[in-house]
C-alpha positions, 0 to 999 in steps of 0.5 A: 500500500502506497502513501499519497497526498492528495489537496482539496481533499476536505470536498468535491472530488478530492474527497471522492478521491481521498475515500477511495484511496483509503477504501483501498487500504492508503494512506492519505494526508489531505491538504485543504483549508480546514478539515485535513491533515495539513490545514494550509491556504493554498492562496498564499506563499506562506501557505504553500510552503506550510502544506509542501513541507508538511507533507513531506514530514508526515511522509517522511519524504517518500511520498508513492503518488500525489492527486492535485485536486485543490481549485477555486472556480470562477466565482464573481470577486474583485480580487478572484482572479489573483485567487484562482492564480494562486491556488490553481497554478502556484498551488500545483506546482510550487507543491509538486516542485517540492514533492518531486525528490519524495516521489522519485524517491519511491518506485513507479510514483503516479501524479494526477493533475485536475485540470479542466475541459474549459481549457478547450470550450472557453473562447478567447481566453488571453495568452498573455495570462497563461504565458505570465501564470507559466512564469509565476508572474501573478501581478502580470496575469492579474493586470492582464486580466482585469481588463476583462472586467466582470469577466475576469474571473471565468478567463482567469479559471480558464487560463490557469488550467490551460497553463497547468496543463501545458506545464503537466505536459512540459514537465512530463517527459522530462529526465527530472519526471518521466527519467525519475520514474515518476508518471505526471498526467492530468484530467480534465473534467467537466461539470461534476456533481460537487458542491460548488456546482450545487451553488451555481445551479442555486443562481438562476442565472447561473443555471440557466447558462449551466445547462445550455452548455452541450454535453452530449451524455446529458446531465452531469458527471458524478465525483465517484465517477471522476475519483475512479479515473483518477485512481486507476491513473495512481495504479499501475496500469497507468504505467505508460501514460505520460504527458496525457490531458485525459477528458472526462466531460460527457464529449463537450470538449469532443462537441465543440473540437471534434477534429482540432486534435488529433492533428499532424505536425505542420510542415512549419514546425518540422525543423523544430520537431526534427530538433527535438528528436536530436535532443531527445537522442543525445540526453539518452 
């Protein structure tokens, strides 16, 4: 049996997830705000090396995988959209920057990212903010969303999963990752029954724009559903897949880009993907 961290553990699917590992004979230590092993504030500096070193403690620095599930959604908020940066994006990868040695530390260790089908059913969210989100730069991607207005906050949930989820991709097949043994791969849900979701179908407004939305399936996703993806991505099974964005939505992400992926390299970038096949020899 493994040893797992897991945030966003107190709710949602982090606690679908959290309740399957430990039904599973895990351990577990949960980070989340309140209720968990390692009560930290993601949105915060201070928070994020709290809930980092305090993980590794408890572990006692081999940790067998870990699930990212902590996130806040695009709620109305003046400072909202410099919230969901910090949580969604720092929060992922300052902890996961810190895990690493512990998870290379154990053998065939297994990473989840939540990232989200937004990433591809949200138009026109600005790349300007997810190159600065990519870079750490908060004040830059606060400063370029703001200009959105009301707005902010749903490009701003967009944008940051669209850039964990380019950093899942970057950092998954590197030596310091895939060359440690350890496998990092995200999933991307869509609209999950969990309390957040409950609260916007409560607006009328907001349900009204919820349920327009194309879900080919019909309804919405169950969070055992989404914590059963995600163990079997822990599991060993999951050994080979490396670098994936996995879509669990009920075909949105199909719905609206059915033939944008998969797609052949573009006679512009052969030069570059030739380069890279180089590299790729020489460091091996």
């Amino acid at each position: 049996m493994g040893t797992y961290a897991v945030t966003g553990s107190a709710s949602g699917m982090g606690a679908a997830v959290v309740e399957r590992l430990v039904a599973d004979g895990h351990r577990v230590i949960g980070v989340d705000i309140k209720a968990a092993d390692v009560v930290a504030d993601l949105s915060t500096p201070a928070g994020r090396r709290r809930a980092a070193g305090e993980v590794l403690a408890q572990a006692g620095g081999v940790l067998d995988g870990a699930v990212l599930a902590a996130g806040l959604g695009p709620a109305p908020g003046r400072d909202r959209a410099r919230l969901i940066t910090e949580v969604n994006v720092l929060g992922v990868v300052e902890l996961l920057e810190a895990w690493r040695p512990a998870l290379a530390a154990a053998d065939r260790a297994k990473v989840v990212v939540f990232a989200s089908n937004s990433t591809t059913t949200v138009p026109l969210v600005p790349r300007r903010a997810v190159r600065a989100m990519l870079d750490g730069d908060v004040e830059k991607a606060v400063g370029t969303l703001r200009l959105l207005g009301k707005a902010a906050p749903t490009f701003a949930y967009a944008a940051s999963k669209i850039a964990v989820s380019h950093w899942v991709r970057r950092q998954a097949v590197t030596p310091a990752w895939a060359g440690a043994g350890i496998r990092l791969n995200a999933l991307a849900p869509g609209a999950i029954m969990t309390p957040l979701l409950e609260q916007q179908l409560a607006t009328p407004a907001e349900a009204r724009r919820i349920r327009a939305f194309p879900v080919p399936v019909g309804g919405f996703g169950d969070a055992g559903q989404l914590a059963a993806w995600v163990v079997f991505m822990l599991s060993d099974a999951a050994d080979f897949l490396c670098g994936s964005v996995v879509f669990v939505d009920g075909g949105s992400d199909a719905w609206f880009r059915a033939t944008d992926w998969p797609r052949p390299v573009p006679a512009r970038r052969v030069g570059s993907y030739v380069a890279r096949m180089k590299a790729f020899r020489a460091q091996r």
